[in-house]
ZARO-508213 format. One record per residue: residue number from 0; z, x, y of N, C-alpha, C, O in turn. Coordinates in steps of 0.1 Angstrom, whole numbers, plus 5000, padded with zeros to 4 digits. Example, Ala and Ser with C-alpha at 12.3 -4.5 7.8 and 13.67 -1.06 7.14 Angstrom:
# residues 2
  seq   nup  neast  nnorth  caup  caeast  canorth   cup  ceast  cnorth   oup  oeast  onorth
    0  5078   5132    4943  5078    5123     4955  5078   5132    4967  5085   5142    4967
    1  5071   5128    4978  5071    5137     4989  5079   5129    5000  5080   5134    5011
This chain:
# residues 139
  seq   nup  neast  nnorth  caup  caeast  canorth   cup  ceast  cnorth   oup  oeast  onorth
    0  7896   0665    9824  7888    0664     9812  7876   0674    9812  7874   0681    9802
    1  7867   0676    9827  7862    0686     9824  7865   0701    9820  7856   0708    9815
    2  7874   0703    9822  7884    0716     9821  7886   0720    9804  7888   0731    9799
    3  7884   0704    9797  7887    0709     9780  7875   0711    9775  7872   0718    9765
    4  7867   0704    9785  7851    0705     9777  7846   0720    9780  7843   0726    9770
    5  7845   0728    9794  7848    0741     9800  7854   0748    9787  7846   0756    9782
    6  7866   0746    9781  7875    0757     9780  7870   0759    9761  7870   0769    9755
    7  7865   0744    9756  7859    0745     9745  7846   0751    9742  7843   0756    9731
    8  7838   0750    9751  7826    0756     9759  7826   0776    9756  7818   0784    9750
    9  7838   0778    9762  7842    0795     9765  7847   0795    9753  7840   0803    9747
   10  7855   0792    9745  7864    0790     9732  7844   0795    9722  7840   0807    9719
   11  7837   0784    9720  7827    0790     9713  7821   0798    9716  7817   0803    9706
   12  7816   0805    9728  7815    0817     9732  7817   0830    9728  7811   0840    9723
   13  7832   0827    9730  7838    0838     9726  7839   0840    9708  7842   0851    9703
   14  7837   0830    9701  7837    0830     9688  7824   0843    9684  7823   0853    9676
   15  7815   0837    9692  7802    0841     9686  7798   0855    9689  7790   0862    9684
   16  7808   0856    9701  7807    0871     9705  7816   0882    9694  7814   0894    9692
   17  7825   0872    9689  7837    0884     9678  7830   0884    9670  7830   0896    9665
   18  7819   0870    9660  7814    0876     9652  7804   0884    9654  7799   0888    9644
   19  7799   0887    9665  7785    0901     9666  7794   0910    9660  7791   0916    9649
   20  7807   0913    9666  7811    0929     9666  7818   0925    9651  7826   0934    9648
   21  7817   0916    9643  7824    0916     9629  7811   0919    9620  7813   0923    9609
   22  7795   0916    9625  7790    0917     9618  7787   0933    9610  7785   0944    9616
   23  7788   0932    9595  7785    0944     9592  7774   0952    9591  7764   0946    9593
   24  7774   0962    9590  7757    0973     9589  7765   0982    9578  7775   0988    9580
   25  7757   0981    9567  7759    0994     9555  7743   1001    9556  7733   0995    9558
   26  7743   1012    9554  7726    1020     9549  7734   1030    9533  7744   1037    9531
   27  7724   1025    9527  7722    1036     9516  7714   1044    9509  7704   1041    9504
   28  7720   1057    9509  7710    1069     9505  7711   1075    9491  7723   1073    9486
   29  7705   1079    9485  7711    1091     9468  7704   1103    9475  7694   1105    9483
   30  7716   1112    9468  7710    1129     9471  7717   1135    9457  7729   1135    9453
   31  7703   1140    9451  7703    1143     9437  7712   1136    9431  7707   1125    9432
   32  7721   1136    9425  7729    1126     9415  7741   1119    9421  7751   1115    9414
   33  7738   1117    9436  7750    1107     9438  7746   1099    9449  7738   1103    9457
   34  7752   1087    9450  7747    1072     9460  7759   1073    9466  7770   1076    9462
   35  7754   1070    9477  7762    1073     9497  7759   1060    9503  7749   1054    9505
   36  7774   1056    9505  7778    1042     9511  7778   1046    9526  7787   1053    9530
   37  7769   1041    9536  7771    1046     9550  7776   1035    9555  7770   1024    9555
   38  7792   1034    9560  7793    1023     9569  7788   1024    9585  7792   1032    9593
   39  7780   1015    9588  7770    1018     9608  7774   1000    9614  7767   0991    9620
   40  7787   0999    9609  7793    0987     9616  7802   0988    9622  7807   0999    9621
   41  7808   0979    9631  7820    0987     9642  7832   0985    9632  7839   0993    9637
   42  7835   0982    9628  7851    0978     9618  7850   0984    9604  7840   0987    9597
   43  7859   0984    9601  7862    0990     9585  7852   0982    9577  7844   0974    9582
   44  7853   0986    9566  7847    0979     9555  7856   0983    9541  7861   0994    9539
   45  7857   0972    9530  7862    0977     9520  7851   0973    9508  7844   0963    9506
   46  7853   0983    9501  7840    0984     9487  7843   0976    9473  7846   0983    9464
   47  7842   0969    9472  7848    0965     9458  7840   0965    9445  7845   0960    9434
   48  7826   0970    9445  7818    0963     9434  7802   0975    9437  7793   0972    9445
   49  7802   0983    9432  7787    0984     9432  7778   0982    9418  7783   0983    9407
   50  7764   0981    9421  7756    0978     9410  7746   0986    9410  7742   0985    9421
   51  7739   0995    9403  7727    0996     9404  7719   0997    9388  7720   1003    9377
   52  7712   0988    9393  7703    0989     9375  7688   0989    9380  7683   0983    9389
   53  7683   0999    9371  7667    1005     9371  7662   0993    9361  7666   0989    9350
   54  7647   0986    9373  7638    0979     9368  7633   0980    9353  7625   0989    9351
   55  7637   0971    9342  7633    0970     9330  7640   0981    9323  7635   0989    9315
   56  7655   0981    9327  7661    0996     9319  7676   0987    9323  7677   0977    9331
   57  7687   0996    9313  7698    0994     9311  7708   0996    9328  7704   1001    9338
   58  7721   0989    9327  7722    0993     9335  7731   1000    9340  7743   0996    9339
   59  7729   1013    9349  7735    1021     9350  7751   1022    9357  7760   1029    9354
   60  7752   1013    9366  7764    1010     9372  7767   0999    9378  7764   0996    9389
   61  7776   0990    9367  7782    0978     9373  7799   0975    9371  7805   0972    9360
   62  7806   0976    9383  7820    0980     9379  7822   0975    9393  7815   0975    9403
   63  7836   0970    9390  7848    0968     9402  7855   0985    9401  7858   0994    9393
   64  7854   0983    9416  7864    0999     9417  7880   0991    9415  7885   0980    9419
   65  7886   1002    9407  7904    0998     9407  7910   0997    9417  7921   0993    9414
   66  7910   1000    9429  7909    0998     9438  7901   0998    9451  7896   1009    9454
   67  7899   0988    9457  7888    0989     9469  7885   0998    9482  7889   0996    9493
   68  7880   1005    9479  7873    1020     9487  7873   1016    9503  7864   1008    9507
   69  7884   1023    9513  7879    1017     9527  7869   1025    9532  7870   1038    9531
   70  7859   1020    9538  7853    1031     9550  7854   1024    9563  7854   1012    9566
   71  7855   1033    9570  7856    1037     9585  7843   1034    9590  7833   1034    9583
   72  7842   1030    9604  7832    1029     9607  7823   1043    9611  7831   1050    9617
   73  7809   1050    9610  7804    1064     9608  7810   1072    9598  7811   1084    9600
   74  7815   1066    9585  7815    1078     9575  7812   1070    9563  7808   1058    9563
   75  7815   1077    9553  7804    1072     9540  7814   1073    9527  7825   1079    9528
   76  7810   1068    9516  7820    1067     9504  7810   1073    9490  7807   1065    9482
   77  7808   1085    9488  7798    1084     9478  7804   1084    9462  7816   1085    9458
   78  7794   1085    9454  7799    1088     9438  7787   1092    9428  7776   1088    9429
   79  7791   1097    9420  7777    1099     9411  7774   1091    9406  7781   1081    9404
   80  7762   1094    9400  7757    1079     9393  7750   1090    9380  7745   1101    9383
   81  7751   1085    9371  7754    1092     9354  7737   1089    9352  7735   1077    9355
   82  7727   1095    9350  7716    1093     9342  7715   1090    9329  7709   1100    9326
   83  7716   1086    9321  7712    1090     9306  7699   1083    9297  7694   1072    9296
   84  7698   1097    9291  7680    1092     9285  7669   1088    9295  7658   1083    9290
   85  7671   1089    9307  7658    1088     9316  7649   1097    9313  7652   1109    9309
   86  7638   1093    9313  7629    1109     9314  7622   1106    9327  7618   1096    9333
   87  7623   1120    9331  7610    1119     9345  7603   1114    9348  7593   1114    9340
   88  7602   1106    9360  7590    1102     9362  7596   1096    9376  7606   1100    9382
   89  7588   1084    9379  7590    1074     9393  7595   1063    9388  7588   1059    9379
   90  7606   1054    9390  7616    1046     9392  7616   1037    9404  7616   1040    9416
   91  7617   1022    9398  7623    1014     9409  7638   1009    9405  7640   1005    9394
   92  7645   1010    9410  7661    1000     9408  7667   0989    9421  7666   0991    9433
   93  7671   0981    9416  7682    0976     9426  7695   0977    9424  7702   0979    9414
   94  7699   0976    9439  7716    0980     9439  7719   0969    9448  7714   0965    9458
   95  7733   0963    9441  7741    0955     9452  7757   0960    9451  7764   0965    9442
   96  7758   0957    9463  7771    0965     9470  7780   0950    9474  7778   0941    9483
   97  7789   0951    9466  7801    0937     9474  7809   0941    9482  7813   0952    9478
   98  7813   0939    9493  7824    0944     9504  7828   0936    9511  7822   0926    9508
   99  7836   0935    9519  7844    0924     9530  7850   0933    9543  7854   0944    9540
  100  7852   0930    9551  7858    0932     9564  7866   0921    9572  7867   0909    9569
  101  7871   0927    9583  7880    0915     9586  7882   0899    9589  7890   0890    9592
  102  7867   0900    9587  7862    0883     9586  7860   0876    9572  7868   0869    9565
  103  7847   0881    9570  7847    0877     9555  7841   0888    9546  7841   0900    9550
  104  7837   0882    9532  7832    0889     9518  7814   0887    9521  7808   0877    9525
  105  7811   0897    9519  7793    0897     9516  7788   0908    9499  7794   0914    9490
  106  7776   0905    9503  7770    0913     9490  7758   0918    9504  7755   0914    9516
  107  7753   0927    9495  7739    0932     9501  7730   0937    9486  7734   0938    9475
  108  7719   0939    9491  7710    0942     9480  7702   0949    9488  7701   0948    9500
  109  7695   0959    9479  7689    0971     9484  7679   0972    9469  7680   0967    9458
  110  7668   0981    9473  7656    0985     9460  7653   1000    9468  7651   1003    9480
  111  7652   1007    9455  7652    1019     9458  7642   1025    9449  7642   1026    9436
  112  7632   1028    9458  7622    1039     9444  7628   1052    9451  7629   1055    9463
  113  7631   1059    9438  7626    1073     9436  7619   1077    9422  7614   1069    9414
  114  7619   1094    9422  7618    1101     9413  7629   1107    9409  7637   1113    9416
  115  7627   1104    9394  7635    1117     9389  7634   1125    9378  7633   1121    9367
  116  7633   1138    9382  7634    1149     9371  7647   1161    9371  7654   1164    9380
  117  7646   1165    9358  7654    1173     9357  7670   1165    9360  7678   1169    9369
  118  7672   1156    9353  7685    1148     9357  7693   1144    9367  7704   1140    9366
  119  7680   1146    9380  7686    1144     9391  7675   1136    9397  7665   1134    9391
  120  7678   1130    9411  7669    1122     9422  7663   1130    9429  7672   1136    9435
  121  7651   1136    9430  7644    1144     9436  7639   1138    9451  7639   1144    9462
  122  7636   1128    9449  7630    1119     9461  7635   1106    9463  7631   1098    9454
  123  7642   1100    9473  7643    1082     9469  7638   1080    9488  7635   1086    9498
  124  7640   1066    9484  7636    1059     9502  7642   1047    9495  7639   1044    9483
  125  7650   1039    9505  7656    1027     9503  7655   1014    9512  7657   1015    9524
  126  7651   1002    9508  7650    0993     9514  7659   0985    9509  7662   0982    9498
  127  7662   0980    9522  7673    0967     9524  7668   0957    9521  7657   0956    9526
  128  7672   0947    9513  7667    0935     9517  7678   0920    9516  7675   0908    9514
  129  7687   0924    9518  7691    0915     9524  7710   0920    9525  7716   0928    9518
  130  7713   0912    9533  7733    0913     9536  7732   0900    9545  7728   0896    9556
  131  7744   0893    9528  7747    0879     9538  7761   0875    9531  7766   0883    9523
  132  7766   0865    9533  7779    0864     9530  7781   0856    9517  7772   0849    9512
  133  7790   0856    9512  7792    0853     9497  7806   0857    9490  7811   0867    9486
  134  7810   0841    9492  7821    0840     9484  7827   0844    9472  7834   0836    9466
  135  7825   0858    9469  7827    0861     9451  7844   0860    9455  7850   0859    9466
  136  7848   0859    9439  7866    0860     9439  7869   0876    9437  7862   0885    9432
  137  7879   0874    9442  7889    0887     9437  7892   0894    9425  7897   0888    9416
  138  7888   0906    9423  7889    0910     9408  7903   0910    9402  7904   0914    9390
């Protein structure tokens, strides 16, 4: 008997250890007109959904990709992101990113100020604020 209690014991252990190395790490950057999906987790990741809409403005990108973008772990997936009718100045937006790996589905959210002129991101810095898990369905 003690041997099951032992072996269920090691059994959660070891659970908790697979999900460290399942947990994900995404960072995201823009350089002048395009947003970079950094995967900094040890396993793939697949993309299905990004968002990003500027505080009190339209919004700029909300779409399922037609198919789900893998990244690798240390490389990145970027794409342009379309300005229109912005005028220069300083900008806050948020962005959320849907993805899943071989455990489960999450979202993350991110706020990003930059500037922009001349139809591009001149300056951004990004903060995370949160990645957790979340059951969305399949597109």
């Amino acid at each position: 008997m003690a041997a099951f209690y032992i072996g269920m014991f090691q059994n959660n252990i070891n659970q908790q250890l697979l999900e460290l190395n399942q947990t994900p790490s995404i960072f995201l950057y823009f350089e002048t007109s395009k947003m970079f999906i950094v995967n900094q987790g040890k396993e793939n990741i697949l993309i299905y959904r990004r968002q990003l809409k500027l505080d009190e403005q339209a919004t700029i990108i909300n779409n399922y990709l037609n198919e789900p973008v893998v990244i690798i772990p240390g490389h990145y997936y970027s794409n342009s992101v379309e300005f229109y009718n912005i005028p220069d100045g300083e900008y806050t937006a948020s962005v959320e990113v849907w993805f899943k790996n071989s455990a489960s589905k999450y979202i993350s959210k991110h706020r990003v100020f930059f500037t922009f002129a001349k139809g591009n991101i001149t300056n951004s810095r990004v903060q995370t604020n949160f990645i957790g898990k979340l059951d969305w369905p399949d597109p």
